[in-house]
Backbone as ProteinMPNN parsed JSONL, in Angstrom:
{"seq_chain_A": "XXXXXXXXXXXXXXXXXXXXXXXXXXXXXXXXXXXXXXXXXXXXXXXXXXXXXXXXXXXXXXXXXXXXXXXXXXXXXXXXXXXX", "coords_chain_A": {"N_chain_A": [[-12.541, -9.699, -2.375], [-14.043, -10.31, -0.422], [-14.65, -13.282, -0.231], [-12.63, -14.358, 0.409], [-11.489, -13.131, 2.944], [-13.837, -13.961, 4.574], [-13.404, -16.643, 4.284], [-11.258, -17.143, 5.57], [-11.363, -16.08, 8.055], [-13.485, -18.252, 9.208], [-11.963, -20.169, 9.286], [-9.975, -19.681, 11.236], [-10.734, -18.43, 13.701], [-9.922, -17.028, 15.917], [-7.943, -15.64, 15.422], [-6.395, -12.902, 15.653], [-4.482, -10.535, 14.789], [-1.87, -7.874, 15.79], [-1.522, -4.804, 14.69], [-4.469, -3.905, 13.399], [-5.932, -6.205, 13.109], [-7.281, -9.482, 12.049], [-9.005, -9.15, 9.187], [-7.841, -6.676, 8.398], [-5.155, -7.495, 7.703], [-5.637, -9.798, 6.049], [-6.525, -8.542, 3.282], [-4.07, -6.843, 3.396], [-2.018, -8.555, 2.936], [-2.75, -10.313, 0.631], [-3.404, -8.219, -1.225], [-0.751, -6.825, -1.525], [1.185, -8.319, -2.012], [0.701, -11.629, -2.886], [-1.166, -10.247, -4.771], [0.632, -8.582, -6.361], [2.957, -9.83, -6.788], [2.309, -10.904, -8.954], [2.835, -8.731, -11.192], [5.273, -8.101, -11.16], [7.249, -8.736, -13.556], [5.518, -7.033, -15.544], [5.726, -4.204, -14.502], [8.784, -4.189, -14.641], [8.985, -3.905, -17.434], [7.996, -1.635, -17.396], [10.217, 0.36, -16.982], [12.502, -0.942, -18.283], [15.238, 0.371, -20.683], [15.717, 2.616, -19.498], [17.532, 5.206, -18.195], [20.669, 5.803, -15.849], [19.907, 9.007, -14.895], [17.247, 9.432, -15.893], [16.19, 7.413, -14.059], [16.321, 8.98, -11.87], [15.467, 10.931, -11.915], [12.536, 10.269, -11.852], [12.76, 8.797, -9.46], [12.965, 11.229, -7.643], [10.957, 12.521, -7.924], [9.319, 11.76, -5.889], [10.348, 12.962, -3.292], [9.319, 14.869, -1.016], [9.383, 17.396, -1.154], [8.663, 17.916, -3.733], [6.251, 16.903, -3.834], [2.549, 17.105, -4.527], [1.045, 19.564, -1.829], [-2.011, 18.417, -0.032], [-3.601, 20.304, 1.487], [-6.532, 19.823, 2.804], [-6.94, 17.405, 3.241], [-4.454, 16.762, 4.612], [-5.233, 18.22, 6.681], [-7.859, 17.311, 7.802], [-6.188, 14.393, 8.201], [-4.932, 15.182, 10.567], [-6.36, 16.438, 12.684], [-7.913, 14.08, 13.265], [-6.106, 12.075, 13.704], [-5.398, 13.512, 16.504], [-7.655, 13.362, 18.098], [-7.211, 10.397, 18.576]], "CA_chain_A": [[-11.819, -9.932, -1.145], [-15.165, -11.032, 1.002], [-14.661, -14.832, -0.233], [-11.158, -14.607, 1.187], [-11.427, -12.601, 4.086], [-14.768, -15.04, 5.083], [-12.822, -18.183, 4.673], [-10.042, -16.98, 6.601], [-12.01, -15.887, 9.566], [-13.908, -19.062, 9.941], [-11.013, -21.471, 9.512], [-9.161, -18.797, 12.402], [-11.864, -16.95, 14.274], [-9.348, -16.476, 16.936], [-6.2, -14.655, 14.834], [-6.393, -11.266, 15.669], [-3.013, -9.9, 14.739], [-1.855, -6.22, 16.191], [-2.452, -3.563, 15.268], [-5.463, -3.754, 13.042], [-6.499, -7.302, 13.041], [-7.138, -10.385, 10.846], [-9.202, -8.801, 8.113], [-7.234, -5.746, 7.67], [-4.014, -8.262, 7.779], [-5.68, -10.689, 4.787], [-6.466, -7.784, 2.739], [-2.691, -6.224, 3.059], [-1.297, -9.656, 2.18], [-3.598, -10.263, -1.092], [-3.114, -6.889, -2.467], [0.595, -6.477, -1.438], [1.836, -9.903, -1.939], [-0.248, -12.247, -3.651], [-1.61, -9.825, -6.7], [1.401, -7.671, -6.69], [4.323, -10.578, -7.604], [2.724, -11.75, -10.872], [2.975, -7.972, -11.824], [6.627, -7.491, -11.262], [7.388, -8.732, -14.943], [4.902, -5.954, -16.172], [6.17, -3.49, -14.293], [9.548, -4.037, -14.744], [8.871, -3.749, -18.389], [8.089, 0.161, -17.837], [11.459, 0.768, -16.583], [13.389, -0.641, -19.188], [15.832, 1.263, -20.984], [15.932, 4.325, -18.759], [19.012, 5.458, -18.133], [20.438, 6.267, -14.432], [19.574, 10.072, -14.93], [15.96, 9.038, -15.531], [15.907, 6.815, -13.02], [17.139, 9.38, -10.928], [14.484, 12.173, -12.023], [11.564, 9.346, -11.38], [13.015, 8.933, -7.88], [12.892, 12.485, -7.587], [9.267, 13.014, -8.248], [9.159, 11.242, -4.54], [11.267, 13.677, -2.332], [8.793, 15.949, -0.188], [9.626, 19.179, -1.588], [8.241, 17.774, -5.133], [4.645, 16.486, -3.734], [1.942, 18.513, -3.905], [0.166, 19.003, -0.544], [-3.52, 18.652, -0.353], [-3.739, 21.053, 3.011], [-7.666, 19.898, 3.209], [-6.903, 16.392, 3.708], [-3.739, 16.843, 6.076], [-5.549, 18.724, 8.424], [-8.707, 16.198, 8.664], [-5.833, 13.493, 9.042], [-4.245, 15.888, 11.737], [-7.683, 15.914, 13.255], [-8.611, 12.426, 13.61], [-4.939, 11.477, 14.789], [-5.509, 13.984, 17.218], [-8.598, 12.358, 18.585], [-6.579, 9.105, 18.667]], "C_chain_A": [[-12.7, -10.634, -0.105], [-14.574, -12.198, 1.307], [-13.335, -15.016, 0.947], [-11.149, -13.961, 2.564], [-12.419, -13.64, 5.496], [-14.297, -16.256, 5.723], [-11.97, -18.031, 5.837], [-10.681, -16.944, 8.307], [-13.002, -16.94, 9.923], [-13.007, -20.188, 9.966], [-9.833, -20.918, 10.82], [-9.298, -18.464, 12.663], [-10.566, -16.691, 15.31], [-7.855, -15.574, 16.538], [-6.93, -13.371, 15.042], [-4.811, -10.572, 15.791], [-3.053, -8.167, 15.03], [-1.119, -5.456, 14.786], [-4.075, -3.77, 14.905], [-6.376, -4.82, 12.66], [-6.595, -8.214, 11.723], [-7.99, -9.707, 9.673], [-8.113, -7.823, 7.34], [-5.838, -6.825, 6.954], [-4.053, -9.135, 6.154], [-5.616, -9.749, 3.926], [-4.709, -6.868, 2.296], [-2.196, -7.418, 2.269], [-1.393, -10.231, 1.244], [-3.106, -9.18, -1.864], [-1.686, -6.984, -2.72], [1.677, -7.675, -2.042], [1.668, -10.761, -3.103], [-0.674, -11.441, -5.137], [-0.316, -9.112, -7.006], [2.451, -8.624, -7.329], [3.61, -10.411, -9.171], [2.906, -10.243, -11.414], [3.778, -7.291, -11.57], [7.563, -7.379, -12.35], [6.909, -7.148, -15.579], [5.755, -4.865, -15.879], [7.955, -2.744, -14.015], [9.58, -3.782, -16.23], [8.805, -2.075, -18.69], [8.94, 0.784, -17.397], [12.423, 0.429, -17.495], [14.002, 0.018, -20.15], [15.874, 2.508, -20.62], [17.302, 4.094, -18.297], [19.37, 5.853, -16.933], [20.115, 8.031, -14.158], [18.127, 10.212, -15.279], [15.528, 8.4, -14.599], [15.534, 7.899, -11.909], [15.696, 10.277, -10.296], [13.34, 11.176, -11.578], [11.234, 9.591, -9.949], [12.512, 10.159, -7.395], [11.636, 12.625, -7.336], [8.616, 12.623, -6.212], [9.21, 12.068, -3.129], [9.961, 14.965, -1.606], [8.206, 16.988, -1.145], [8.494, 19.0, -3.063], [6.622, 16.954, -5.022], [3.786, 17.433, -3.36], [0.675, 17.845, -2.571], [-0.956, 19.258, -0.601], [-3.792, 18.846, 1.238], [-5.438, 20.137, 3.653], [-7.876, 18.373, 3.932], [-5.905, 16.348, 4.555], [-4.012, 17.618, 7.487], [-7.235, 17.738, 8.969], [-8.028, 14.706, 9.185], [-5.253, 13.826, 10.762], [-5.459, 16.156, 12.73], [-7.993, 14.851, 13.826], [-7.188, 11.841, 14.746], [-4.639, 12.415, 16.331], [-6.5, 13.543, 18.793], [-8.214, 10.815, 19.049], [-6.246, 8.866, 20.058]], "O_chain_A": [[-12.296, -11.34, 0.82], [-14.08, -12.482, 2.397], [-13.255, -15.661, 1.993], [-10.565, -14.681, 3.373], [-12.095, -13.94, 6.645], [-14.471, -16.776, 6.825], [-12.007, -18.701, 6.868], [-10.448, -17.608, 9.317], [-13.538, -16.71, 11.007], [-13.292, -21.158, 10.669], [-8.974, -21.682, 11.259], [-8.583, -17.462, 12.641], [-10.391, -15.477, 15.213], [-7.014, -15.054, 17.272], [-7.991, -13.028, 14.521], [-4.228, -10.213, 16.815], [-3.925, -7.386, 14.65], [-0.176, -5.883, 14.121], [-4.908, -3.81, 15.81], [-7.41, -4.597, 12.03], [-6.157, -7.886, 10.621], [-7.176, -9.791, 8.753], [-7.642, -7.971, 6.212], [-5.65, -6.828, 5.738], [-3.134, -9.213, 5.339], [-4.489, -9.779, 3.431], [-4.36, -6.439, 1.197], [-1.975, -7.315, 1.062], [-0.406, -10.774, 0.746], [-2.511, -9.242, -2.94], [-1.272, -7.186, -3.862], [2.848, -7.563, -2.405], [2.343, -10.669, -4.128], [-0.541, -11.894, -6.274], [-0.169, -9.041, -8.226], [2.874, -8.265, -8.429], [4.127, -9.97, -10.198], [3.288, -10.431, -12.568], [3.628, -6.069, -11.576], [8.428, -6.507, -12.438], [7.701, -6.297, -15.985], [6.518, -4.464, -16.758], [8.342, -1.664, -13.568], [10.648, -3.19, -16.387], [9.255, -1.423, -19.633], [8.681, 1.982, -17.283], [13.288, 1.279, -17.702], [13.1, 0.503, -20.833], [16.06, 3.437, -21.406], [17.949, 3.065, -18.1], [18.415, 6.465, -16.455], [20.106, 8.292, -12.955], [17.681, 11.297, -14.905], [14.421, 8.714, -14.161], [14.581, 7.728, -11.149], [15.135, 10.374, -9.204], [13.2, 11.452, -10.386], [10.291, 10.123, -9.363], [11.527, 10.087, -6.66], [11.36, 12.929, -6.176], [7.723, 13.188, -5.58], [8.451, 11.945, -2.167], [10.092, 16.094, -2.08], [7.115, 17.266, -1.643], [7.663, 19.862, -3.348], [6.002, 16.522, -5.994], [3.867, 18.271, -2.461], [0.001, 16.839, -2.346], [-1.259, 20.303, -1.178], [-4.091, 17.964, 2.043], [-5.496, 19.849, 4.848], [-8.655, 18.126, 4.852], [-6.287, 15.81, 5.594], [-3.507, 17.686, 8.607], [-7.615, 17.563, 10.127], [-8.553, 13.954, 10.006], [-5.179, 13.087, 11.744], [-5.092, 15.922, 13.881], [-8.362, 14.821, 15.0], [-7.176, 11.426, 15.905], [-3.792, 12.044, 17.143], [-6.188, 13.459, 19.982], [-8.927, 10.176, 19.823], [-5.693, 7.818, 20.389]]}, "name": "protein", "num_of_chains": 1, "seq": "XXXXXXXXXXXXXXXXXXXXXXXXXXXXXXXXXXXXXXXXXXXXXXXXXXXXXXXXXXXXXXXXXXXXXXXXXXXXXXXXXXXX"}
């Protein structure tokens, strides 16, 4: 990510986009964007043939109730955003 983050910031020292600025900004848009399309093929590949009652249960795995909470890290984020 350096090469890219480097170039960027001397061909646009002055972009500073809100909230968290031009590095964080190149970095979201590489990972999220940029590497993530070409591996929408792939990953549509591990969804095929599920059925909408797998789908469903997948989804599921998402919903709150069904994540487990790691107390030690929500209370140093509840900490810090506190400090904020």
């Amino acid at each position: 990510m350096s090469p890219i983050v480097e170039t960027f910031g001397s061909e646009f020292p002055d972009f500073q986009p809100f909230p968290r600025g031009r590095d964080s900004w190149v970095k979201v848009l590489v990972r999220h964007i940029l590497l993530a399309e070409p591996l929408v093929d792939d990953f549509e590949r591990c969804f095929q043939g599920l059925g909408s009652e797998q789908v469903v249960a997948l989804a599921d795995c998402f919903l709150p109730e069904s994540c487990v909470r790691r107390q030690r890290l929500l209370d140093l984020l509840r900490a810090d955003a506190a400090r904020s």
